[in-house]
Biopython code that builds the backbone (N, CA, C, O; Angstrom):
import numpy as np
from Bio.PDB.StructureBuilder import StructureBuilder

atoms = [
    (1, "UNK", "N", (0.856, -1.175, 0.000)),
    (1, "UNK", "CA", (0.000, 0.000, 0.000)),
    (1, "UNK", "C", (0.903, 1.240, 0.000)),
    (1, "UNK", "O", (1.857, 1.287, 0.776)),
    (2, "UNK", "N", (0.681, 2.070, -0.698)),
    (2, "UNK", "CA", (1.639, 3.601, -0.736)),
    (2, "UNK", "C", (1.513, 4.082, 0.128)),
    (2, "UNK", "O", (0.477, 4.376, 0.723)),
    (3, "UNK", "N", (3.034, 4.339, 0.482)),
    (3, "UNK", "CA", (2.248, 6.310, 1.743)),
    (3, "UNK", "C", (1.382, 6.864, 1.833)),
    (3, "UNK", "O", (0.824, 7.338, 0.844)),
    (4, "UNK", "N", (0.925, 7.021, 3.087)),
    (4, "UNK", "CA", (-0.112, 8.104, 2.650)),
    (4, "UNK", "C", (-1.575, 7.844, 2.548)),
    (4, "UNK", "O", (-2.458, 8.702, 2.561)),
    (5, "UNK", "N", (-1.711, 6.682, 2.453)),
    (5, "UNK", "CA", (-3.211, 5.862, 2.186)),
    (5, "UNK", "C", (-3.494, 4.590, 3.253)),
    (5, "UNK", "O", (-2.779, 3.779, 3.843)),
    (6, "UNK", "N", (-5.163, 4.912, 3.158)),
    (6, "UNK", "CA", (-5.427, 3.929, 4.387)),
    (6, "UNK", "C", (-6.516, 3.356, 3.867)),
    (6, "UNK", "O", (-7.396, 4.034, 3.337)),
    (7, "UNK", "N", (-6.566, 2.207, 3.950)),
    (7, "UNK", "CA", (-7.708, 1.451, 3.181)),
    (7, "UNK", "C", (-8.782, 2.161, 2.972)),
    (7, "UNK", "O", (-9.130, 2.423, 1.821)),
    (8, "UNK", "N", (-9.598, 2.658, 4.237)),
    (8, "UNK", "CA", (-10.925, 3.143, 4.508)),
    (8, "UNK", "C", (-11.129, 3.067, 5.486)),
    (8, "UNK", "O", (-10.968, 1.954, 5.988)),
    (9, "UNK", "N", (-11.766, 4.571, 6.644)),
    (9, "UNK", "CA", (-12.272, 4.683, 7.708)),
    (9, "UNK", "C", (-12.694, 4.024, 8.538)),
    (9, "UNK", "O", (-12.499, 4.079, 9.752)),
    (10, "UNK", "N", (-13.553, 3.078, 7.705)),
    (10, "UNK", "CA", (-14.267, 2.176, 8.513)),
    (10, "UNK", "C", (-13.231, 0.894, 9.361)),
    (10, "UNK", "O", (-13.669, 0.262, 10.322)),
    (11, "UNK", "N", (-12.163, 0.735, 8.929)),
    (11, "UNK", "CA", (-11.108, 0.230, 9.534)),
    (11, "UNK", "C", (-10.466, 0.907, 10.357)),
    (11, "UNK", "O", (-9.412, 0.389, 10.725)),
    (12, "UNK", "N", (-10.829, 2.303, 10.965)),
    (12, "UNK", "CA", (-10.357, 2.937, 12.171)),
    (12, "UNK", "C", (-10.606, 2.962, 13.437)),
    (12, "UNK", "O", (-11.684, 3.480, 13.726)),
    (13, "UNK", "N", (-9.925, 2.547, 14.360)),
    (13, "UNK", "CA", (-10.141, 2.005, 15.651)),
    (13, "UNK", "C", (-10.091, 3.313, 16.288)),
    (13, "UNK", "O", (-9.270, 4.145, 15.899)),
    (14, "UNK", "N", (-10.928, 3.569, 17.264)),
    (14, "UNK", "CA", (-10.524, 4.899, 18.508)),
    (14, "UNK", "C", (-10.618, 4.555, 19.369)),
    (14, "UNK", "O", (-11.766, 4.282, 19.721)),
    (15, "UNK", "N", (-9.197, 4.260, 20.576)),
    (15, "UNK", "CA", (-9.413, 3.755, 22.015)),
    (15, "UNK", "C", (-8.052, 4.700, 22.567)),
    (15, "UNK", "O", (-7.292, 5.472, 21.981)),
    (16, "UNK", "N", (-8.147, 4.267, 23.870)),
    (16, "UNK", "CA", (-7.062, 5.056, 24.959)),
    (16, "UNK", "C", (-5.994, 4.329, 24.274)),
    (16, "UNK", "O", (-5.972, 3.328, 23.558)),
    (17, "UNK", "N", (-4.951, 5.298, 24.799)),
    (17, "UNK", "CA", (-3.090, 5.241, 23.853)),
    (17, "UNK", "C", (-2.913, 4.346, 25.347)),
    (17, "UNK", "O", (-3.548, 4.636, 26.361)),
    (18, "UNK", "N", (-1.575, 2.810, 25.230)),
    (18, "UNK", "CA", (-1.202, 2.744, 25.687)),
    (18, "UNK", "C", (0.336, 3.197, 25.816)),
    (18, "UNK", "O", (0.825, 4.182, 25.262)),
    (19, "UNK", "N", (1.072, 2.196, 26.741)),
    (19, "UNK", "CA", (2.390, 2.467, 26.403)),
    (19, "UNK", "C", (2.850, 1.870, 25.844)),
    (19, "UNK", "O", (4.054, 1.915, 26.099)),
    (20, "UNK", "N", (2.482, 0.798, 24.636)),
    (20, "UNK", "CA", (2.750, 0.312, 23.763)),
    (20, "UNK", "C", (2.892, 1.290, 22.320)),
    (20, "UNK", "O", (3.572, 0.914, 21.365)),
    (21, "UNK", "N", (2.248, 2.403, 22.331)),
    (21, "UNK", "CA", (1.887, 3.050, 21.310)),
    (21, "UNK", "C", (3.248, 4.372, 21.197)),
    (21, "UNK", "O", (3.639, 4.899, 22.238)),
    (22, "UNK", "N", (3.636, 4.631, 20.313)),
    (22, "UNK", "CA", (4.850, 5.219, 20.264)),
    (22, "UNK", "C", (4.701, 6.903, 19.789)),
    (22, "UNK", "O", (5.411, 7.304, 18.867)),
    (23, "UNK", "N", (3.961, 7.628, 20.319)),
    (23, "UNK", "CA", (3.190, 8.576, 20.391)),
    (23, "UNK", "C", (4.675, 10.306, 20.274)),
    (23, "UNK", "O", (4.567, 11.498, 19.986)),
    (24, "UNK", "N", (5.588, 9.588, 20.603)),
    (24, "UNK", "CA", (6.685, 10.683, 20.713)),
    (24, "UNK", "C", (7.058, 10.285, 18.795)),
    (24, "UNK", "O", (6.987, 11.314, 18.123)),
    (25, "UNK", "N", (7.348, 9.235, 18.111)),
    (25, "UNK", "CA", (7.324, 9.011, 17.197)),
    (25, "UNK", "C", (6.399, 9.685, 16.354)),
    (25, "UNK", "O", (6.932, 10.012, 15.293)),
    (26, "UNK", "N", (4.763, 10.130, 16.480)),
    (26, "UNK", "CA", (3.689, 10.733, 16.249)),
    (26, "UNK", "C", (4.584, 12.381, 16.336)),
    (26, "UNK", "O", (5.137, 13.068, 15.478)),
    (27, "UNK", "N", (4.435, 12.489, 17.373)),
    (27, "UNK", "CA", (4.803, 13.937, 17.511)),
    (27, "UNK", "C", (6.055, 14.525, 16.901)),
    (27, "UNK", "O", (6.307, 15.673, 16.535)),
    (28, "UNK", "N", (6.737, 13.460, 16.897)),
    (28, "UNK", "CA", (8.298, 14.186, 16.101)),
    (28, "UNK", "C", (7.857, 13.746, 14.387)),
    (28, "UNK", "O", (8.834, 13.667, 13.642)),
    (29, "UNK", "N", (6.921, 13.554, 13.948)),
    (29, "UNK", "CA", (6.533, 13.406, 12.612)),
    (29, "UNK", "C", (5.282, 14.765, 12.555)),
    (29, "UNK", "O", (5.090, 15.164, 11.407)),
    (30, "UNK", "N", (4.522, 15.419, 13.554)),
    (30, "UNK", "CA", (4.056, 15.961, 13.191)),
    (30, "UNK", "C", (4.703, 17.663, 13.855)),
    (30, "UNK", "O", (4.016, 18.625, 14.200)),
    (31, "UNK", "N", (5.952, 17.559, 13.852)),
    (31, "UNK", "CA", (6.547, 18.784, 14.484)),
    (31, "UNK", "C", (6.155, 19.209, 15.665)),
    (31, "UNK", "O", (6.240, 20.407, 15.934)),
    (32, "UNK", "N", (5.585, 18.163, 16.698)),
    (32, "UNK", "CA", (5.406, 18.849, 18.007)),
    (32, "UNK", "C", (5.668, 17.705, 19.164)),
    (32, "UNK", "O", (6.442, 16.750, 19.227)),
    (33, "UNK", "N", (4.672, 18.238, 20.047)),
    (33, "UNK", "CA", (4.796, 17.387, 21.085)),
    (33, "UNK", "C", (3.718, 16.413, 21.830)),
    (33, "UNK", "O", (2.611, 16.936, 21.956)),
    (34, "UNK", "N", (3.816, 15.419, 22.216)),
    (34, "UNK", "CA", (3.516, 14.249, 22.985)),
    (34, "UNK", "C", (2.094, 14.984, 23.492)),
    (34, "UNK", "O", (2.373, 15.705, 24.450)),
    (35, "UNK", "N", (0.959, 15.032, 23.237)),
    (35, "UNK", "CA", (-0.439, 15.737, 23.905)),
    (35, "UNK", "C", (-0.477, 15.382, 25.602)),
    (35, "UNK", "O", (0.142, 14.334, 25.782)),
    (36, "UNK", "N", (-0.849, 15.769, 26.492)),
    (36, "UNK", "CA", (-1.306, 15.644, 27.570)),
    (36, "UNK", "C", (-1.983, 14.349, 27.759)),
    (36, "UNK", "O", (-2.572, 13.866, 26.792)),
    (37, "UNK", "N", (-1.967, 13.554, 29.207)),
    (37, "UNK", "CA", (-2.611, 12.513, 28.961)),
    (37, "UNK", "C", (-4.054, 12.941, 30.143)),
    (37, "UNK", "O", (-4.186, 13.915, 30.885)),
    (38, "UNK", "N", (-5.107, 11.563, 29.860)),
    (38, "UNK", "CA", (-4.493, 10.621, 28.763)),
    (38, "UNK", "C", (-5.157, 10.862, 27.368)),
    (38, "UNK", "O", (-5.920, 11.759, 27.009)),
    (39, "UNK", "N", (-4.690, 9.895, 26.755)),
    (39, "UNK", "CA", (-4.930, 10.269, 25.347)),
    (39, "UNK", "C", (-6.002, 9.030, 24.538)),
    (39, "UNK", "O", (-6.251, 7.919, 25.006)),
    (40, "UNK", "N", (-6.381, 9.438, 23.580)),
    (40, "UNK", "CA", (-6.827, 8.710, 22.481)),
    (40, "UNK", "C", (-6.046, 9.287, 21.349)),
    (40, "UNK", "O", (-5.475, 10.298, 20.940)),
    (41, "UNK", "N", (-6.475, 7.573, 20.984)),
    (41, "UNK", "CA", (-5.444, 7.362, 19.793)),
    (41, "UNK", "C", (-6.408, 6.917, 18.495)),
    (41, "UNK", "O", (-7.320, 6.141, 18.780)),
    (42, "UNK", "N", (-6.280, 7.373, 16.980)),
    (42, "UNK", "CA", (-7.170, 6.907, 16.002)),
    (42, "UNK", "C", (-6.035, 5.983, 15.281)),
    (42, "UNK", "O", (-5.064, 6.512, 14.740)),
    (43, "UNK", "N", (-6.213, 4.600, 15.307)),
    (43, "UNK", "CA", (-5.680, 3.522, 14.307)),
    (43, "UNK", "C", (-5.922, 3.266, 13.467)),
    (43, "UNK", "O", (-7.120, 3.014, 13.597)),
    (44, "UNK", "N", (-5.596, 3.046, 12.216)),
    (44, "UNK", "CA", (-5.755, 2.656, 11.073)),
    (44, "UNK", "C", (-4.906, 1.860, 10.736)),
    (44, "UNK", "O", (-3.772, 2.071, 11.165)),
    (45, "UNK", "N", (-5.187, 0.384, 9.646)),
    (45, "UNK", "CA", (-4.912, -0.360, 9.524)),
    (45, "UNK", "C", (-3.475, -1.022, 10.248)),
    (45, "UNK", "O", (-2.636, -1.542, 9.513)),
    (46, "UNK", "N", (-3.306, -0.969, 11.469)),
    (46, "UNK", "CA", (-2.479, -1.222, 12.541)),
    (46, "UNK", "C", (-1.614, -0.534, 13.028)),
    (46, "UNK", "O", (-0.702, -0.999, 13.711)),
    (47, "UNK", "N", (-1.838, 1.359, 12.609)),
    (47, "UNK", "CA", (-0.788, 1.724, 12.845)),
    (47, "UNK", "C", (-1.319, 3.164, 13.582)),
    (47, "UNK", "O", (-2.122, 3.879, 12.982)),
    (48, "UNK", "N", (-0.754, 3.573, 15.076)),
    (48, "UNK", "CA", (-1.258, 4.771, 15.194)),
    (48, "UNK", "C", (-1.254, 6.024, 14.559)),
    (48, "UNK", "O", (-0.197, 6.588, 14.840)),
    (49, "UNK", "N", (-2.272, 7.014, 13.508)),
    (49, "UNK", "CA", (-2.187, 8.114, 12.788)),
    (49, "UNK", "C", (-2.117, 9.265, 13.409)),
    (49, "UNK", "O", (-1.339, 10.135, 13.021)),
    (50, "UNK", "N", (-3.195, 9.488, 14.818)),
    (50, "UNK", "CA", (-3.453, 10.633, 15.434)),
    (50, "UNK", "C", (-3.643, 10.254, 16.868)),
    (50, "UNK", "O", (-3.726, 9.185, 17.473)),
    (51, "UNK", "N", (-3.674, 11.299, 17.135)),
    (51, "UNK", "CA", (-3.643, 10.958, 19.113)),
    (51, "UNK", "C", (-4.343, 12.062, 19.341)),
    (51, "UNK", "O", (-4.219, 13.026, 18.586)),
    (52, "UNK", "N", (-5.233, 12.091, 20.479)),
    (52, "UNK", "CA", (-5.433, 13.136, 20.798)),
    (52, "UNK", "C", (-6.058, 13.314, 22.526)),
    (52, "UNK", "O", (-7.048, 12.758, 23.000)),
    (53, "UNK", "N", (-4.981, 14.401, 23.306)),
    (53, "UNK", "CA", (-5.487, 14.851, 25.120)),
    (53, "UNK", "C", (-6.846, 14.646, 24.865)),
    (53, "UNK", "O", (-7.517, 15.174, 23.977)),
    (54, "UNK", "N", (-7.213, 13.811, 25.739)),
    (54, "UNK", "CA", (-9.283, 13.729, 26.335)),
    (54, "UNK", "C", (-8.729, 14.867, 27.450)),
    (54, "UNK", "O", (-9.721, 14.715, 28.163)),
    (55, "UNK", "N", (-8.058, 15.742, 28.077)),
    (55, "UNK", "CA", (-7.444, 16.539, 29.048)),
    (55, "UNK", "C", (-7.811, 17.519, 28.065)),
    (55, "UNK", "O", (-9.004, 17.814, 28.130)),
    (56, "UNK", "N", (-7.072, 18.194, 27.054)),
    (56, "UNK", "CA", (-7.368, 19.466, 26.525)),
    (56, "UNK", "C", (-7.579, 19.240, 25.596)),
    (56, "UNK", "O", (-8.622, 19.783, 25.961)),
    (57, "UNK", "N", (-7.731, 18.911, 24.432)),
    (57, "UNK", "CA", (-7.809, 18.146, 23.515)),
    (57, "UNK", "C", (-7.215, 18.242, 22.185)),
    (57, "UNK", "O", (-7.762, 18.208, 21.083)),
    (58, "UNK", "N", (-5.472, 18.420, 22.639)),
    (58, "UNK", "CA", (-4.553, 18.580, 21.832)),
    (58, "UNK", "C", (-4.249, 18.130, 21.195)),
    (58, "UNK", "O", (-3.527, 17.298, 21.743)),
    (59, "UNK", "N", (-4.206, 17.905, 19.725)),
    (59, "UNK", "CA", (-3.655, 16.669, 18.620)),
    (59, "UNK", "C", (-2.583, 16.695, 18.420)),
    (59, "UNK", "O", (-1.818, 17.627, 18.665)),
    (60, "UNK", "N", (-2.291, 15.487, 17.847)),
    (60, "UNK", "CA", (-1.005, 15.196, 16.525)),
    (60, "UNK", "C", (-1.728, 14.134, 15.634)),
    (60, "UNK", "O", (-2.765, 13.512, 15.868)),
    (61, "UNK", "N", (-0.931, 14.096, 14.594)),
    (61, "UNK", "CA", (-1.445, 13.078, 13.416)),
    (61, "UNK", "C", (-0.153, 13.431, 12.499)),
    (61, "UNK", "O", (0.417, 14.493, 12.248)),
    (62, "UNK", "N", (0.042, 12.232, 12.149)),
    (62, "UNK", "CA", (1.020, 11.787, 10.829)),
    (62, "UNK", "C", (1.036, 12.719, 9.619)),
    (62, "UNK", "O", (0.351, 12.228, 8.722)),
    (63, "UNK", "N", (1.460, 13.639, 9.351)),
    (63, "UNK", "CA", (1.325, 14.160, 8.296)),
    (63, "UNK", "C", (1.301, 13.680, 7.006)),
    (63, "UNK", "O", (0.544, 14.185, 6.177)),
    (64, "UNK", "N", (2.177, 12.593, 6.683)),
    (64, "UNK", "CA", (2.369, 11.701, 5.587)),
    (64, "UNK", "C", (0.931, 10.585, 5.466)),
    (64, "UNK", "O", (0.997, 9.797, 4.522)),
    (65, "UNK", "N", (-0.146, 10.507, 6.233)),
    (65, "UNK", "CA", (-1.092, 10.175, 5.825)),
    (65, "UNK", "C", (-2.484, 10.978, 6.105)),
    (65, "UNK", "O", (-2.717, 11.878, 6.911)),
    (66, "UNK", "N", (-3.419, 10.258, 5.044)),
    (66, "UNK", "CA", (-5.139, 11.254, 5.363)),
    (66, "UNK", "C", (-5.153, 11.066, 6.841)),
    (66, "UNK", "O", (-5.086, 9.906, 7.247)),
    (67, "UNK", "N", (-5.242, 12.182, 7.832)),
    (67, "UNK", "CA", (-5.517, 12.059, 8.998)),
    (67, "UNK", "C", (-6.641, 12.473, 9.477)),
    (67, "UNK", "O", (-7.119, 11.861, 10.433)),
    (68, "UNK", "N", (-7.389, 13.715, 8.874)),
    (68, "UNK", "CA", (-7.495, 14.572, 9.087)),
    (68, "UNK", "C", (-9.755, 14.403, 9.250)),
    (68, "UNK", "O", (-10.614, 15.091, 9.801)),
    (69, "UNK", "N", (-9.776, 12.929, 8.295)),
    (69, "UNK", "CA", (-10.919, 12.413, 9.551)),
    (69, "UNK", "C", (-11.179, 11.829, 10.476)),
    (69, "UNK", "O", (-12.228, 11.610, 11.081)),
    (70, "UNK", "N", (-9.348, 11.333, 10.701)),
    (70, "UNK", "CA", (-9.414, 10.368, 12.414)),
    (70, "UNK", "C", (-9.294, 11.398, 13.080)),
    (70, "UNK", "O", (-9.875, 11.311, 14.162)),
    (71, "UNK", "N", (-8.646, 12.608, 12.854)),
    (71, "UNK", "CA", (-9.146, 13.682, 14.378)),
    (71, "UNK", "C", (-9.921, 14.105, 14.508)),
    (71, "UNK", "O", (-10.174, 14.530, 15.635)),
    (72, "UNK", "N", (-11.321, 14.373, 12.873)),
    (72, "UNK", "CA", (-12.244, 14.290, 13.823)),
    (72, "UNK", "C", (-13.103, 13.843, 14.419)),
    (72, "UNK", "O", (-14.013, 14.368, 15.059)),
    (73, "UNK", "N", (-12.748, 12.480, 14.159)),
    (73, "UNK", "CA", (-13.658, 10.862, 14.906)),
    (73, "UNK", "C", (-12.991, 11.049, 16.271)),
    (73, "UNK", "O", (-13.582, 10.726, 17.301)),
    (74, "UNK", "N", (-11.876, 11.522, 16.278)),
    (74, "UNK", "CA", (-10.947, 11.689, 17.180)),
    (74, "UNK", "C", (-11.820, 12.817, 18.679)),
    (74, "UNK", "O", (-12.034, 12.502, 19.850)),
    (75, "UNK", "N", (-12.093, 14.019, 17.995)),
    (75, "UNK", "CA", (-12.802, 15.120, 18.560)),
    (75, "UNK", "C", (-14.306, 14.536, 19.046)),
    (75, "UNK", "O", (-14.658, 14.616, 20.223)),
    (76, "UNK", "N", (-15.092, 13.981, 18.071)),
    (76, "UNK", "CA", (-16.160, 13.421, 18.323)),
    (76, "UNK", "C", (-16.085, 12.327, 19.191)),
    (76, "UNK", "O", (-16.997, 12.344, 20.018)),
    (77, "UNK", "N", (-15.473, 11.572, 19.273)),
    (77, "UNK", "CA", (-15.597, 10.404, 20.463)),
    (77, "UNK", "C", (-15.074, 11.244, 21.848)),
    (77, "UNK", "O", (-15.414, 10.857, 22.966)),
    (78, "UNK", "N", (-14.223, 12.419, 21.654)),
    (78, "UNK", "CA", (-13.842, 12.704, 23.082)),
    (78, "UNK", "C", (-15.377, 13.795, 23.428)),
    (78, "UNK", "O", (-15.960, 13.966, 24.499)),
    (79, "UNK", "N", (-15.568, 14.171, 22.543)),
    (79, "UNK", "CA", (-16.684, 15.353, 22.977)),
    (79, "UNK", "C", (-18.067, 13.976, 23.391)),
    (79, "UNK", "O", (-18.915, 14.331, 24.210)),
    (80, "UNK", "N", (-18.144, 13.063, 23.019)),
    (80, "UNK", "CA", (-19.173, 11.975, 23.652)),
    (80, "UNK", "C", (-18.787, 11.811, 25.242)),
    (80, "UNK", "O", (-19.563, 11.736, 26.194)),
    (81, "UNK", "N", (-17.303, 11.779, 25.239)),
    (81, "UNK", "CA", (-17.318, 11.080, 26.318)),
    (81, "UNK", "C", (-17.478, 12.148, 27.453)),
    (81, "UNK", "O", (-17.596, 11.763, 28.616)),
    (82, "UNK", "N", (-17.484, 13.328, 27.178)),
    (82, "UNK", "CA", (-17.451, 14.961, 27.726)),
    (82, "UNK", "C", (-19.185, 14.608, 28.584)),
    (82, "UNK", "O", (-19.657, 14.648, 29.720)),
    (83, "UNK", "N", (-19.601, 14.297, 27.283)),
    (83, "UNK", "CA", (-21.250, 14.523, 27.523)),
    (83, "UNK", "C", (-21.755, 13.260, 28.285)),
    (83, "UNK", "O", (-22.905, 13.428, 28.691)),
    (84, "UNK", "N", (-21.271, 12.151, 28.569)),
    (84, "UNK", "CA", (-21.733, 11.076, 29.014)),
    (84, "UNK", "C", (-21.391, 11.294, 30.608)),
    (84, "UNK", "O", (-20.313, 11.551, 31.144)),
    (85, "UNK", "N", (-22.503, 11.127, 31.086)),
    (85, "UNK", "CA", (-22.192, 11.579, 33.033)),
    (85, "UNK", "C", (-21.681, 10.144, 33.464)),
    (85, "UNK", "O", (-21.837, 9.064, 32.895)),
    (86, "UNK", "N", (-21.158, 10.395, 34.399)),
    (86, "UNK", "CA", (-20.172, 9.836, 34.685)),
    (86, "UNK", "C", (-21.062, 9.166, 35.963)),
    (86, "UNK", "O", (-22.085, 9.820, 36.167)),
    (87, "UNK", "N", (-20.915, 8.129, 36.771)),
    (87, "UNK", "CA", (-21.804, 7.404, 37.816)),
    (87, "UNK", "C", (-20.312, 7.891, 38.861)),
    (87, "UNK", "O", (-19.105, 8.036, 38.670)),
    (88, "UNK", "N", (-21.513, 8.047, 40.289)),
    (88, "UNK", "CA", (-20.652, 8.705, 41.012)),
    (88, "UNK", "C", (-21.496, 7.724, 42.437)),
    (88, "UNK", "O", (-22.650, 7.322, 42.581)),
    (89, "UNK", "N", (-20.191, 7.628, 43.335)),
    (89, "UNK", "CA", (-20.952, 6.600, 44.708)),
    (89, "UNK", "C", (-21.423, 7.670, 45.231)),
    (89, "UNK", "O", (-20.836, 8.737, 45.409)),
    (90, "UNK", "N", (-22.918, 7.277, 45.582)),
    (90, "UNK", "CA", (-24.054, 8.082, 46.201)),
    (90, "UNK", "C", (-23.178, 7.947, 47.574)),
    (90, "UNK", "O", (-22.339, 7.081, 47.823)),
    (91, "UNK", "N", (-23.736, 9.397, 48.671)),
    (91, "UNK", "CA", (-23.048, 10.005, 49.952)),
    (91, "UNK", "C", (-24.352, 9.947, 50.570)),
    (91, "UNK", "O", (-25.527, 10.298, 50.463)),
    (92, "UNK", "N", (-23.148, 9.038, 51.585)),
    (92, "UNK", "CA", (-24.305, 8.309, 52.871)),
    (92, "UNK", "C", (-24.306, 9.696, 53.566)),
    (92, "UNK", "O", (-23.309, 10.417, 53.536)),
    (93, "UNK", "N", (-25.351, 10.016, 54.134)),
    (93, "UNK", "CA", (-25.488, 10.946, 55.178)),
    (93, "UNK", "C", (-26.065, 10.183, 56.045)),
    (93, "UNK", "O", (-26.787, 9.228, 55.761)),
    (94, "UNK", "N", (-25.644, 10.742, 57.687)),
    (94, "UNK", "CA", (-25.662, 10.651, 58.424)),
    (94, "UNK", "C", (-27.113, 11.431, 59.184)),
    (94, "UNK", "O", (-27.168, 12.655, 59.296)),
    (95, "UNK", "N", (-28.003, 10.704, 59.566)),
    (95, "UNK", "CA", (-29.315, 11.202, 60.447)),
    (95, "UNK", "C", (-28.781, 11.572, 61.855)),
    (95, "UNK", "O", (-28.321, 10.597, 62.451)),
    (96, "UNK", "N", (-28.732, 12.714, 62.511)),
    (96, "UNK", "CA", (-28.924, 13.432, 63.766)),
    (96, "UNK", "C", (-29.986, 12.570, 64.546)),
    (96, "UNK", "O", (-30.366, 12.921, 65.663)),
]
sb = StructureBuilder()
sb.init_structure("model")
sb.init_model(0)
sb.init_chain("A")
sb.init_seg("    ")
for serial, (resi, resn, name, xyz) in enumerate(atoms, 1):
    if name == "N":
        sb.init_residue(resn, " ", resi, " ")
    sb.init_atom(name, np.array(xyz, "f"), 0.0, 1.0, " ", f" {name:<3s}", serial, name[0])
structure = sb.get_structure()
């Protein structure tokens, strides 16, 4: 497959970056730096393209490939997870 090309979207994975994922490699390809964690990451056909802070929601992405609708599957899955409330342990109070 040439540079630069990715089968098709629909083969793009969006989950949390581990430390398996080589994200300083990302950033020194897209002239910057490592986003805030933690992060999501958009995969395509096995390889991480874009990353992006669920913290601020700072990107990088590969310049040498189409990235530029995994960030914003990228943006959209973090802005879901913004909006999804979060379950919180109910606070026992105490009766006088």
């Amino acid at each position: 497959m040439p540079l630069g090309t990715i089968r098709s979207m629909n083969n793009l994975t969006i989950r949390f970056a581990t430390a398996a994922d080589d994200l300083e490699r990302l950033a020194q390809l897209d002239s910057s730096v490592v986003p805030a964690a933690p992060q999501l990451v958009a995969e395509a056909d096995g390889r991480v393209i874009a990353a992006l802070s669920a913290h601020d929601g700072t990107t990088i992405a590969d310049p040498f490939t189409r990235s530029a609708e995994a960030v914003g599957q990228l943006r959209r899955r973090a802005s879901q997870m913004q909006a999804t409330p979060r379950h919180r342990r109910p606070v026992l109070r105490l009766a006088h």
